[in-house]
Backbone as ProteinMPNN parsed JSONL, in Angstrom:
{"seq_chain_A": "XXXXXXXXXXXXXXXXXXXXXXXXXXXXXXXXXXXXXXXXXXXXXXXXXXXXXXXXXXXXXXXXXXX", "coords_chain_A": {"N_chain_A": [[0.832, -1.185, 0.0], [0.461, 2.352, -0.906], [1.245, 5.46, 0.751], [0.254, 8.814, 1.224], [0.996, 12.095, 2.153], [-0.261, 15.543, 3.762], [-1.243, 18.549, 4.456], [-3.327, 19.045, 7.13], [-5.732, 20.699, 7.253], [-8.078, 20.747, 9.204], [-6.605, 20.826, 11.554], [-5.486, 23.244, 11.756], [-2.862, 25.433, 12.003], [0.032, 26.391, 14.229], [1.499, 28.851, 15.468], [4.505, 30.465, 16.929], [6.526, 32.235, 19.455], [10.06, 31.508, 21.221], [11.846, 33.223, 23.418], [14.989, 33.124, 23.224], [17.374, 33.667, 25.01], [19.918, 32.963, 27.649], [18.874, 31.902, 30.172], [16.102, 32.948, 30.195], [12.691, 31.861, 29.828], [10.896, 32.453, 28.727], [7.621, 32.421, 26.385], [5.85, 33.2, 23.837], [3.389, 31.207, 23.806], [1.222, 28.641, 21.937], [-0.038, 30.146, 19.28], [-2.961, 31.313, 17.221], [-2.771, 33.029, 15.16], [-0.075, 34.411, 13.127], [1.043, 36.973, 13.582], [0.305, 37.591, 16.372], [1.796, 35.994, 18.009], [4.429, 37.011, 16.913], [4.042, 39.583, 17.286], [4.075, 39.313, 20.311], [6.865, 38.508, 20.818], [8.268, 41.193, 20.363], [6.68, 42.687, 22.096], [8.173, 41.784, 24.8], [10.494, 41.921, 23.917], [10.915, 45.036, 24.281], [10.023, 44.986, 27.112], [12.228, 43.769, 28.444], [14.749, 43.805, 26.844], [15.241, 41.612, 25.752], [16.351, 39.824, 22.665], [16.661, 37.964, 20.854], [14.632, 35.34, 19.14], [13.354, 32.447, 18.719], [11.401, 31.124, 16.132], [8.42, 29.062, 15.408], [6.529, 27.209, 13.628], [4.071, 25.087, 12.984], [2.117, 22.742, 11.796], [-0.519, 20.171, 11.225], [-0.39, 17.27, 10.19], [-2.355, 14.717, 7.64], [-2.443, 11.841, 6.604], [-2.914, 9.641, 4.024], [-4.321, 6.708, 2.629], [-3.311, 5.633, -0.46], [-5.538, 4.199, -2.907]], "CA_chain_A": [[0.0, 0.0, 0.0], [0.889, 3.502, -0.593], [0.343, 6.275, 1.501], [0.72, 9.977, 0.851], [0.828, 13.198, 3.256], [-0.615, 16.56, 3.159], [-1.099, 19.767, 5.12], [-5.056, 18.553, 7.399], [-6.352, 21.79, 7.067], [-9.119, 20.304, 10.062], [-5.943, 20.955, 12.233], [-5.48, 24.759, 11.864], [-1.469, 26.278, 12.424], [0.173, 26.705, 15.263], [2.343, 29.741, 15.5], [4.782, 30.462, 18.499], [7.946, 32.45, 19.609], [9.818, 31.251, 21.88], [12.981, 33.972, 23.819], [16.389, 32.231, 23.496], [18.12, 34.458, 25.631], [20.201, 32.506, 28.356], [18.132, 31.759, 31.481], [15.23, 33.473, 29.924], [12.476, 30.632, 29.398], [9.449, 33.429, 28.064], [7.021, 31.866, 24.866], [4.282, 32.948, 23.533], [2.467, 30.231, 23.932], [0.951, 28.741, 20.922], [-0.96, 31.438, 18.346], [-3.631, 30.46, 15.921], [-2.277, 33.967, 14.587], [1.316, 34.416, 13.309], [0.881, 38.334, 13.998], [0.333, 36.971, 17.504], [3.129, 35.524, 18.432], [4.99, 38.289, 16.469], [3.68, 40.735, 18.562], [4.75, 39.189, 21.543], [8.156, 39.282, 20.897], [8.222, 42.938, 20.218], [6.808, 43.308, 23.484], [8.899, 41.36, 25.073], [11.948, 42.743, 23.63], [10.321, 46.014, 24.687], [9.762, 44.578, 28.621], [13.021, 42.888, 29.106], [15.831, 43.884, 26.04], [15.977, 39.995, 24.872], [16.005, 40.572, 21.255], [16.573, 36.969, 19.58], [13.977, 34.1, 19.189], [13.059, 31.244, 17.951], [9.839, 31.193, 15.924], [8.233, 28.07, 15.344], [5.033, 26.973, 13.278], [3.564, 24.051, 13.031], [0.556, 22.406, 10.684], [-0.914, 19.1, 11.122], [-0.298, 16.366, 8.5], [-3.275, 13.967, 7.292], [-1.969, 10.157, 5.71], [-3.714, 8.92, 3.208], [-3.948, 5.86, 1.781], [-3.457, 5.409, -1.766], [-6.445, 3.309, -3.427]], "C_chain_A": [[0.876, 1.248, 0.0], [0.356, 4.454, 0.264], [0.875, 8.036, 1.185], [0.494, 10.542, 2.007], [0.771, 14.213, 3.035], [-0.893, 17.073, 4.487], [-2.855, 19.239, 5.861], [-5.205, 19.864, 7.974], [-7.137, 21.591, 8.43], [-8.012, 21.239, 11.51], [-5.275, 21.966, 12.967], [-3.629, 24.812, 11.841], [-1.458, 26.343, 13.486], [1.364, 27.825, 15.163], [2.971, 29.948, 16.871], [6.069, 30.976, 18.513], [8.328, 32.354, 20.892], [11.548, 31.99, 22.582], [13.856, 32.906, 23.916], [17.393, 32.881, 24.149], [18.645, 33.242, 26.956], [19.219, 32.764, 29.817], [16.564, 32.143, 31.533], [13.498, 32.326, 29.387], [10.871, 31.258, 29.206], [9.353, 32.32, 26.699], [6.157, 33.111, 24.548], [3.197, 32.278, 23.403], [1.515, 30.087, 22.217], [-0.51, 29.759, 20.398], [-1.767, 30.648, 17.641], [-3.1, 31.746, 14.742], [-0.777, 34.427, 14.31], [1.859, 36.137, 14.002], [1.234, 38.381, 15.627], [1.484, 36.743, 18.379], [4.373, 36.666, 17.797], [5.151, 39.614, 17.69], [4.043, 40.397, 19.815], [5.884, 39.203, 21.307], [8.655, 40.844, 21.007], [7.832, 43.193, 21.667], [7.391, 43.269, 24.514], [10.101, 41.832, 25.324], [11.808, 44.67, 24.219], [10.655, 46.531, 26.773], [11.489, 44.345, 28.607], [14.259, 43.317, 28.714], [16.08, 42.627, 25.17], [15.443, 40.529, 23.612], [16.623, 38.957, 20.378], [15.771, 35.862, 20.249], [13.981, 33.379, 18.04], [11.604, 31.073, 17.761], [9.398, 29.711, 15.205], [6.559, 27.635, 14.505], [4.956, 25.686, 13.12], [2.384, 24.009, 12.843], [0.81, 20.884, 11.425], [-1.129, 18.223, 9.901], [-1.898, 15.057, 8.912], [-2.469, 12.774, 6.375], [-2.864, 9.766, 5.394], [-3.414, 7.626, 2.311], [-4.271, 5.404, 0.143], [-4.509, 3.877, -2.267], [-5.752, 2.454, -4.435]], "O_chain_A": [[1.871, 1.314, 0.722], [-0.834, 4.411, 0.575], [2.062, 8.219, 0.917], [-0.064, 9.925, 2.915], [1.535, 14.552, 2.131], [-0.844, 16.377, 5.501], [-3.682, 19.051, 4.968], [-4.82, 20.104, 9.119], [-6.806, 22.559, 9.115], [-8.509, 22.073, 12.267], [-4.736, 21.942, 14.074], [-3.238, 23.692, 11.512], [-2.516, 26.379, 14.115], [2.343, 27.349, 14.588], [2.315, 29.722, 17.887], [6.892, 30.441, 17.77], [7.61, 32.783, 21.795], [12.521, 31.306, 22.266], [13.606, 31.89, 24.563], [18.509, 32.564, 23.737], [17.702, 32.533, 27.309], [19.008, 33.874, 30.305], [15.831, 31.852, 32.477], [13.492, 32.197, 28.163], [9.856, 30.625, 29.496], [10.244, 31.677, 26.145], [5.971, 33.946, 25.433], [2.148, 32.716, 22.93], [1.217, 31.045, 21.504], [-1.58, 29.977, 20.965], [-1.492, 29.475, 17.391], [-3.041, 31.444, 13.55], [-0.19, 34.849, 15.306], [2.835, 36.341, 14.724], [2.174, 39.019, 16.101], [1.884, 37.404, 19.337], [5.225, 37.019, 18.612], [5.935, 40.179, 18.453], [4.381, 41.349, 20.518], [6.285, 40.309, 21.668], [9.41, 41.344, 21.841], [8.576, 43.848, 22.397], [7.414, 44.226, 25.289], [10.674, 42.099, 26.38], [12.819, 45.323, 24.477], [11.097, 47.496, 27.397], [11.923, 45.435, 28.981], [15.113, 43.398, 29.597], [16.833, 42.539, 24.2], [14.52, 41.32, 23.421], [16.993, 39.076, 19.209], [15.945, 35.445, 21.394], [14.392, 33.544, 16.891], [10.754, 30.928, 18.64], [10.205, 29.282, 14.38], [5.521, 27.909, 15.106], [6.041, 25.104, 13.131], [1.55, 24.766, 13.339], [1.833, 20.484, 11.981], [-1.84, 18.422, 8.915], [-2.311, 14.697, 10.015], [-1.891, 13.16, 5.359], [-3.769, 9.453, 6.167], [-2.505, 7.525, 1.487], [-5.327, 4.929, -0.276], [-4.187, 2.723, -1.982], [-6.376, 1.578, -5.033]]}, "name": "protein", "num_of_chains": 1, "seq": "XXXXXXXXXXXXXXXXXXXXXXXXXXXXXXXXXXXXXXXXXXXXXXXXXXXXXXXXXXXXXXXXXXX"}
């Protein structure tokens, strides 16, 4: 059997930044909005000075099996 894999739309995005600053262990917790998580950094960097992250998205895959 084959099986293929694709983006399951059902599953929505997950957007998320997450401060990599030493000792610093701030997210944003996951976004359904990439803006979202955007925006928290900025404020962040705003609040604190940390000024590099790690931004992270994540989709949900669907396997299908080939007929």
């Amino acid at each position: 059997m084959e099986h293929t894999i694709h983006h399951g739309p059902e599953g929505g995005i997950v957007f998320e930044a997450f401060c990599m600053t030493v000792g610093c262990d701030a997210t944003s917790g996951g976004q359904e909005e990439q803006e979202a998580a955007l925006d928290w950094a900025l404020r962040h960097t705003g609040r604190t000075g940390h000024d590099v992250f790690r931004r992270e998205c994540t989709d949900h895959a669907r396997v299908i099996r080939r007929e």
